[in-house]
C-alpha atoms as a printed R data frame, in Angstrom:
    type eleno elety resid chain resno      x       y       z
1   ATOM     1    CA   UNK     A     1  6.089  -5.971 -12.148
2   ATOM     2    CA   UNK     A     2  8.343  -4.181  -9.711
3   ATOM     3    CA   UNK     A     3  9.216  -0.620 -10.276
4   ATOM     4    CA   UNK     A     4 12.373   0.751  -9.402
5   ATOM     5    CA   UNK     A     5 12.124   2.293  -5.825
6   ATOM     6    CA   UNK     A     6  9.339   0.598  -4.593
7   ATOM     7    CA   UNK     A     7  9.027  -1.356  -1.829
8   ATOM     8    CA   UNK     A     8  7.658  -5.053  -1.880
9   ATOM     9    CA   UNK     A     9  7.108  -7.655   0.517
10  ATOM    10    CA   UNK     A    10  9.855  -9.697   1.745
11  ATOM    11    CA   UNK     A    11 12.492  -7.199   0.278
12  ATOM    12    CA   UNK     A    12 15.930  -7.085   2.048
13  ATOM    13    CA   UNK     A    13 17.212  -3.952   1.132
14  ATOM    14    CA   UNK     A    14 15.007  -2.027   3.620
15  ATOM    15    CA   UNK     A    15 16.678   1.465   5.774
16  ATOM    16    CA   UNK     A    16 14.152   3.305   8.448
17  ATOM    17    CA   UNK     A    17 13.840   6.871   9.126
18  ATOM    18    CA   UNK     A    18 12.239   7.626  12.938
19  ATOM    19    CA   UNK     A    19 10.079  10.101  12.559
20  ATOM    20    CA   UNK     A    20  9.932  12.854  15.925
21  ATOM    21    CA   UNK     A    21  6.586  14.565  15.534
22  ATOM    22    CA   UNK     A    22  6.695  18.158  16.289
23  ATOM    23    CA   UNK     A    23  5.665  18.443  19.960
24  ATOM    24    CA   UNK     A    24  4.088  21.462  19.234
25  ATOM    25    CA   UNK     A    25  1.138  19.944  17.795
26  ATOM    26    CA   UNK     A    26 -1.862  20.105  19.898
27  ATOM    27    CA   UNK     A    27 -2.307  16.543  19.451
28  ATOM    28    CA   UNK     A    28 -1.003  12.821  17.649
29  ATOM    29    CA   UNK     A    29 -0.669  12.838  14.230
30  ATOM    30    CA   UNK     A    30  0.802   9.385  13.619
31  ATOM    31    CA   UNK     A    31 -2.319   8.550  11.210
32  ATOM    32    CA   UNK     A    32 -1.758  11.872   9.228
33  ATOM    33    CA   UNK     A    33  2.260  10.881   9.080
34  ATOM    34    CA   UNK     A    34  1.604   7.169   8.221
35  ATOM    35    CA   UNK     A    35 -0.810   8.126   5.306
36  ATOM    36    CA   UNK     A    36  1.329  11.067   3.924
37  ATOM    37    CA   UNK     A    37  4.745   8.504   3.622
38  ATOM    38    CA   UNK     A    38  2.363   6.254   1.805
39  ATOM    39    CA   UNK     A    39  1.511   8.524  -0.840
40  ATOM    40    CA   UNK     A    40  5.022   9.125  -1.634
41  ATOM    41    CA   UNK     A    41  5.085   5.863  -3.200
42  ATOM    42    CA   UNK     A    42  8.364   5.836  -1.735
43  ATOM    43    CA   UNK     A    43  7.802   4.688   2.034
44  ATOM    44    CA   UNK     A    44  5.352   2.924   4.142
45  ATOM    45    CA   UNK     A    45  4.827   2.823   7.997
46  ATOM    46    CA   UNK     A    46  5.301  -1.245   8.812
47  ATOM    47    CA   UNK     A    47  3.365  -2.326  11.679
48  ATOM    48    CA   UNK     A    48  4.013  -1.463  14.992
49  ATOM    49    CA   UNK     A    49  5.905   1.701  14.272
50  ATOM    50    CA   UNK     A    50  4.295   4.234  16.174
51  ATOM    51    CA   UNK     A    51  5.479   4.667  19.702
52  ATOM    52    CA   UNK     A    52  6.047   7.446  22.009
53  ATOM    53    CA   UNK     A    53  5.364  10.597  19.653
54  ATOM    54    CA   UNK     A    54  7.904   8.440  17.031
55  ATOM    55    CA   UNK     A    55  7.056   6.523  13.425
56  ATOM    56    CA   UNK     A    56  9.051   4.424  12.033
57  ATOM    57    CA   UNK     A    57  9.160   4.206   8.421
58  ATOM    58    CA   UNK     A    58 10.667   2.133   5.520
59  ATOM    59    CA   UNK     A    59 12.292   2.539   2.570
60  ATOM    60    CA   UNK     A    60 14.443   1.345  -0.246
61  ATOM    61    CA   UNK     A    61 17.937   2.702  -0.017
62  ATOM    62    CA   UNK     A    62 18.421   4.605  -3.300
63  ATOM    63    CA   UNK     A    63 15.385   6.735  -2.616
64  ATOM    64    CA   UNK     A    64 15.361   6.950   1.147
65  ATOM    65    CA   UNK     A    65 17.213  10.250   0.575
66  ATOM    66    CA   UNK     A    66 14.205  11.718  -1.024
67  ATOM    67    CA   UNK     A    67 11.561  10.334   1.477
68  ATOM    68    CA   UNK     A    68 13.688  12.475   4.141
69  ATOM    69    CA   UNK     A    69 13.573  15.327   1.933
70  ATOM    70    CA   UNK     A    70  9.394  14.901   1.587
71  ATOM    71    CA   UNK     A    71  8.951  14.326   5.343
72  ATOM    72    CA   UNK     A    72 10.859  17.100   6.142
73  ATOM    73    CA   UNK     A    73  8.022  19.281   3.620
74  ATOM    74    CA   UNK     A    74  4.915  17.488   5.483
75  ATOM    75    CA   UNK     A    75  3.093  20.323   7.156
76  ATOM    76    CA   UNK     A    76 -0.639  20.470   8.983
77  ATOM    77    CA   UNK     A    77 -2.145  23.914  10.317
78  ATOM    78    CA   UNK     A    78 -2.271  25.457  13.525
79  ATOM    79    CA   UNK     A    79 -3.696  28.195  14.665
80  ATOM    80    CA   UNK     A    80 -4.095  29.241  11.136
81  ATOM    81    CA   UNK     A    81 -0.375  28.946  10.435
82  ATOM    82    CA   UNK     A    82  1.422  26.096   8.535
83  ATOM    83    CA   UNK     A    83  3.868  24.307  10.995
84  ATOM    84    CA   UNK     A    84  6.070  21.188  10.622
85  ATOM    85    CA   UNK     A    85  4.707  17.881  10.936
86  ATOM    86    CA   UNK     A    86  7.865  16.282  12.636
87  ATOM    87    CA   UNK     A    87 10.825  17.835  14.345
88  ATOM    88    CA   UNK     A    88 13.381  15.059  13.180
89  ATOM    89    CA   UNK     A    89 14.087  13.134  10.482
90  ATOM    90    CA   UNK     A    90 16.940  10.332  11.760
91  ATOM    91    CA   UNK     A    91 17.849   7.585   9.456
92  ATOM    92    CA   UNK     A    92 18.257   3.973  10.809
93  ATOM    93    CA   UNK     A    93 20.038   1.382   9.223
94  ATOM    94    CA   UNK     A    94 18.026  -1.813   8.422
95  ATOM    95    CA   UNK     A    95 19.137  -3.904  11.809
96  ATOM    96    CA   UNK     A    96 18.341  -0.647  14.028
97  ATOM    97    CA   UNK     A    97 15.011  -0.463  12.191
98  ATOM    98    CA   UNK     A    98 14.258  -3.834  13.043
99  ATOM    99    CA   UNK     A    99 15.245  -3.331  16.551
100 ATOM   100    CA   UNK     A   100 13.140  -0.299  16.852
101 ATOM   101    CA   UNK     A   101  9.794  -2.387  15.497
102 ATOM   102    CA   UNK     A   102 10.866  -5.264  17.963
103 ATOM   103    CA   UNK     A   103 11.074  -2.479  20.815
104 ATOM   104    CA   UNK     A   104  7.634  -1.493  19.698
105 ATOM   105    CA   UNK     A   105  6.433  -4.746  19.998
106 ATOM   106    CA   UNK     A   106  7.514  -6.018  22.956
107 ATOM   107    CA   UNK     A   107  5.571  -2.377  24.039
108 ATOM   108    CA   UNK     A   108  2.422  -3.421  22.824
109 ATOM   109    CA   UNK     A   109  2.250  -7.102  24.263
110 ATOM   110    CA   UNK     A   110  3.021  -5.267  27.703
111 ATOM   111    CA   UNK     A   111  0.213  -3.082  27.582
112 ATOM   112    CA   UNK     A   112 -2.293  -5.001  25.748
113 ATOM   113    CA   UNK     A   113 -1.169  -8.659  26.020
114 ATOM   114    CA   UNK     A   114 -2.355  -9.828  23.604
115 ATOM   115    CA   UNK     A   115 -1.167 -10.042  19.626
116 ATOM   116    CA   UNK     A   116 -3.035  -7.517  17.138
């Protein structure tokens, strides 16, 4: 059964947020970012949405609101002081999500030519 809020696959109703990791992080942390919107329960990282120091994630619209709010919370250590994860939180509507993965995409077959 579906719960409210959840994504599943092949549902319509998707909206992105682009996630800018903090570039004062000493280095990527798109794993880290991908696994922390997964726990939400509330967001996942579709394929081929890392690119460039950004992640694209996906969400259902009537809890998108609170995935921005969780992301913006995400912290990791450095230094021995807690710093943001990412340094923006922009939300993209479904067809500007979709163009983002494509852009991704296209990215990937350029430098590795090949499908994953």
């Amino acid at each position: 059964m579906h719960r409210p809020g959840r994504l599943r696959r092949g549902h319509t109703g998707r909206v992105y947020l682009l996630l800018t990791e903090n570039p004062d992080l000493p280095y990527r942390h798109a794993a880290f970012l991908a696994t922390k919107v997964r726990s939400t329960g509330i967001g996942r990282a579709p394929r081929f949405s890392w690119r460039e120091g950004k992640l694209l994630v996906e969400s259902a619209p009537s809890v998108v609101a609170e995935l921005a709010r969780r992301v913006e919370l995400i912290t990791t250590t450095v230094e021995a002081r807690q710093v943001p994860a990412v340094a923006s939180v922009d939300h993209l509507t479904a067809e500007a999500g979709r163009a983002v993965l494509a852009e991704n995409y296209a990215a990937y077959i350029a430098e590795y030519g090949e499908d994953a």
